[in-house]
matplotlib code that plots the C-alpha trace (Angstrom):
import matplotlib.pyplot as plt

x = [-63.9, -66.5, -64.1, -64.0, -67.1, -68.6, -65.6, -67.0, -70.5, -69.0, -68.0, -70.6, -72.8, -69.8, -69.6, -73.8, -73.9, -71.6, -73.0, -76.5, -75.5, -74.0, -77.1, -79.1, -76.4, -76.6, -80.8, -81.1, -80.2, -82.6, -85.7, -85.4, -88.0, -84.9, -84.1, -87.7, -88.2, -85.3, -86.4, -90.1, -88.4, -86.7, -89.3, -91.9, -94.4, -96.2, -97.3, -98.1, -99.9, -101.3, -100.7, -99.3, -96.0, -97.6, -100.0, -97.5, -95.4, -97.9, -99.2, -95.1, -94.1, -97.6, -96.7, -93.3, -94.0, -96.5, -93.9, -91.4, -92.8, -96.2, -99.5, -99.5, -102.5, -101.4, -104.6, -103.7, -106.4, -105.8, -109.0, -110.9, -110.3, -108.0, -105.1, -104.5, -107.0, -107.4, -105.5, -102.4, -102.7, -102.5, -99.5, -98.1, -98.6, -97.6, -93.8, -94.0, -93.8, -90.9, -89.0, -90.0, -88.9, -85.7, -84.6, -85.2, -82.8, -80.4, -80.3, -79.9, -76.4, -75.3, -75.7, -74.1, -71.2, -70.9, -70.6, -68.3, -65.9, -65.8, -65.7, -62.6, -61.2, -60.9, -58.4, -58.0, -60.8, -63.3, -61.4, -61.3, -65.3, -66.1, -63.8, -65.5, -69.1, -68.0, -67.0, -69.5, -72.3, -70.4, -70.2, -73.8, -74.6, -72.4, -75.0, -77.7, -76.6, -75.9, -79.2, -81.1, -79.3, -80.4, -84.0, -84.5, -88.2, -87.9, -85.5, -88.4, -90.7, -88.6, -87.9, -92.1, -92.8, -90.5, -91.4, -95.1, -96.2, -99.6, -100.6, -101.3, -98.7, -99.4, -100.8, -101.8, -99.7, -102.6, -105.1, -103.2, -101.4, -98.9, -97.0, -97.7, -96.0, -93.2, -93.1, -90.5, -87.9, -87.7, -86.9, -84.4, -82.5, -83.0, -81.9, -78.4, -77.9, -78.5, -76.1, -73.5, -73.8, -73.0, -70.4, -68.4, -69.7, -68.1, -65.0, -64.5, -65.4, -63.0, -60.0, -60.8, -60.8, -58.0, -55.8, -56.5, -55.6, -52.1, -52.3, -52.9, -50.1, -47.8, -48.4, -48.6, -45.0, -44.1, -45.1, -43.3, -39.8, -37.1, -35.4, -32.0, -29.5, -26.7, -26.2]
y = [262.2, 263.1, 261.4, 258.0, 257.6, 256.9, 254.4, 253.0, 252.5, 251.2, 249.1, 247.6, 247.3, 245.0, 243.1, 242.4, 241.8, 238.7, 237.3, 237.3, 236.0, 233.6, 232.8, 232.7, 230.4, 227.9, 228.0, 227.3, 223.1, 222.2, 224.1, 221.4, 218.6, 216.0, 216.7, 217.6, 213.7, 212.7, 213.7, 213.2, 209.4, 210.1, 212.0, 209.3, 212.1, 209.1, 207.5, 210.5, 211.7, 208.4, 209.4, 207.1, 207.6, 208.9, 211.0, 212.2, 213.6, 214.9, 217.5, 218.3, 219.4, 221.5, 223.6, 223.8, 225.1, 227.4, 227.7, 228.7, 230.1, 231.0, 231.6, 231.1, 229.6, 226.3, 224.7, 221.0, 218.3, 214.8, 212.6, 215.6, 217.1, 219.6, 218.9, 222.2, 224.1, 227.5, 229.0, 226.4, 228.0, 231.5, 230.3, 229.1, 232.6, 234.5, 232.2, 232.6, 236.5, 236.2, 234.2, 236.7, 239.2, 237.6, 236.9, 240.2, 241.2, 238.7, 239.8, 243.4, 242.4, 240.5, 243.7, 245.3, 243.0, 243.4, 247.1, 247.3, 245.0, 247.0, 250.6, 249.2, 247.1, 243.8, 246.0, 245.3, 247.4, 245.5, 242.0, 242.8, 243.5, 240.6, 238.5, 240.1, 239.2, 235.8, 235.5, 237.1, 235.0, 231.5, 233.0, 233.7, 230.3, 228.6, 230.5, 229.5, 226.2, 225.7, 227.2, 225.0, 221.8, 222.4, 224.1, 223.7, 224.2, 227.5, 228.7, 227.3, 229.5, 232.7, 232.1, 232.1, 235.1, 236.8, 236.8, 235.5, 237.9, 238.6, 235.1, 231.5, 229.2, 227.0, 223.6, 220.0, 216.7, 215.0, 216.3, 219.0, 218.4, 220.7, 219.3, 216.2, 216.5, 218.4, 216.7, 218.1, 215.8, 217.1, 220.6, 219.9, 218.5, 220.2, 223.3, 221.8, 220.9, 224.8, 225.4, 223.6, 224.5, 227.9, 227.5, 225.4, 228.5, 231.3, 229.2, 229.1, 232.7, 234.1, 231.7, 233.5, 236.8, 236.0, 234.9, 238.2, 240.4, 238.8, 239.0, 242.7, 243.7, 241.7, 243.2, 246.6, 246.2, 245.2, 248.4, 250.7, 252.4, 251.7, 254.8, 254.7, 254.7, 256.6, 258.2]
z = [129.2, 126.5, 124.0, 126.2, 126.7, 123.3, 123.0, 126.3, 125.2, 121.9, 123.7, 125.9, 123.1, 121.0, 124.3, 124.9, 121.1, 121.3, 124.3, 122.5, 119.0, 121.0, 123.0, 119.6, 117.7, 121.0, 120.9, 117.1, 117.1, 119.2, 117.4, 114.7, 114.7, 114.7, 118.3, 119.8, 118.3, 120.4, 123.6, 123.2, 123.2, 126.1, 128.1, 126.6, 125.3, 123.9, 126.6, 128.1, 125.5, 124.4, 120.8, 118.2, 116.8, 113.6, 115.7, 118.3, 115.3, 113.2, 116.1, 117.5, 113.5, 113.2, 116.7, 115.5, 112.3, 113.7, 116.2, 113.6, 110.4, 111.7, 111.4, 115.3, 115.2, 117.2, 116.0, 114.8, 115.0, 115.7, 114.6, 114.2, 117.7, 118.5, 119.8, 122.4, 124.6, 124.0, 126.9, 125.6, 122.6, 123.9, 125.8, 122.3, 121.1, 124.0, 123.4, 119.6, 120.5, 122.4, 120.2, 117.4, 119.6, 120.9, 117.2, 116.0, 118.9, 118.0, 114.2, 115.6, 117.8, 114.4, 112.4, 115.4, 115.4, 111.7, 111.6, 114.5, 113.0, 110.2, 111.4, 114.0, 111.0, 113.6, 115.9, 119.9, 120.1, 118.4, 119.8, 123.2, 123.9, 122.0, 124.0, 127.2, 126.1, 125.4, 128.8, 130.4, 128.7, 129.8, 133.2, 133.2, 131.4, 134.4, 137.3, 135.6, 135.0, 138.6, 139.8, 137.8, 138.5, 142.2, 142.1, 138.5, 139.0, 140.5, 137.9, 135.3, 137.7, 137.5, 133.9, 132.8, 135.8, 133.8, 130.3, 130.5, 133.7, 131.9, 130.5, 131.8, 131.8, 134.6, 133.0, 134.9, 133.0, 134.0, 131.6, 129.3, 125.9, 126.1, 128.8, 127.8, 124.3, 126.1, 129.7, 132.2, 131.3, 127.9, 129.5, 131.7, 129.1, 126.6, 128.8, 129.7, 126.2, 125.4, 128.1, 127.1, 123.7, 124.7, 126.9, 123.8, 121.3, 124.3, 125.1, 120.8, 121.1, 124.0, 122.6, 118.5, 120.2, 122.7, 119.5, 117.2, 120.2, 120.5, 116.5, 116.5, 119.0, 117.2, 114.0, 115.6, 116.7, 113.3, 112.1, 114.6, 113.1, 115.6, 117.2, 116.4, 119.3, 119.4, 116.7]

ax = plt.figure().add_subplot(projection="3d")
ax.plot(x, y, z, "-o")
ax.set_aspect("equal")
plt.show()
């Protein structure tokens, strides 16, 4: 028992470890300002916003850089008046933090995935908890998926309760920027676009996995002497 279970936790942490690099990996395309412009054209941010196209893109790429890169200062003027209140811009900061934090996570399960591929030299052992995260993440992606197609408010609800419990994030479209440059449209789809994203990056995932366990049996057999039968 005291053997097993450091082989157990092993690996639990391999199988978390893929499920959030692959979370990470399926988040990244859509933090570039080529598809925040795309569905700012779809959701129609500039009307909206009243902004002109110039305008519009000018104070997206400044939150996104701040966003990004930081200072989180979230501060961009447009004609000399600033484009966010100061309790969006807290908000801005508040979501900087977790994507800080979530990254450094994210990085942490790469080096994790890293060293355990190494120390198990790509055996079943290492294969197997990988596959498992992969398939557990694309069976969480699918709940989510299918709670937010039906009361995708509430799941936006329970998503902000949850990571921004101690700051404002309730704004009006009527009157505040921040919703107006990314108006609910632009989050629902951009959410099933994350979604899917990961469920392609799991199903590539499970199938890589699924192929290097039948890979490592195989050459396992290979290896074993065959007993000689009556002699």
């Amino acid at each position: 028992m005291s053997e097993r279970l450091p082989r157990v936790a092993a690996s639990i942490v391999v199988a978390v470890a893929t499920a959030v690099v692959i979370l990470a990996l399926a988040i990244l395309p859509f933090l570039n300002p080529a598809w925040v412009s795309f569905e700012q054209g779809r959701s129609r941010a500039d009307l909206w916003t009243g902004f002109s196209p110039a305008d519009l893109r000018t104070a997206t790429d400044a939150i996104l850089a701040d966003l990004m890169l930081g200072p989180p200062d979230f501060d961009v003027e447009i004609g000399g008046e600033p484009v966010l209140t100061v309790a969006e811009r807290g908000h801005m900061a508040d979501v900087r933090g977790v994507f800080v934090g979530f990254g450094l996570v994210a990085l942490a399960s790469a080096a994790a995935l890293l060293v355990a591929h190494r120390l198990r030299r790509g055996d079943d052992a290492f294969w197997r908890p990988v596959r498992s995260g992969a398939i557990g993440i694309a069976g969480a992606v699918v709940a989510v998926g299918l709670v937010g197609l039906f009361a995708f408010d509430a799941a936006f609800e329970a998503f902000h309760r949850l990571f921004f419990a101690g700051g404002n994030y309730t704004f009006d479209p009527a009157t505040d920027r921040l919703v107006q440059l990314f108006p609910y449209q632009f989050w629902v789809e951009t959410s099933f676009a994350v979604g899917l994203v990961a469920l392609v990056l799991a199903g590539i995932t499970a199938s890589v996995a699924q192929r290097r366990l039948g890979t490592g049996r195989r050459e396992l057999a290979a290896r074993q002497i065959p007993v000689e039968v009556g002699r």
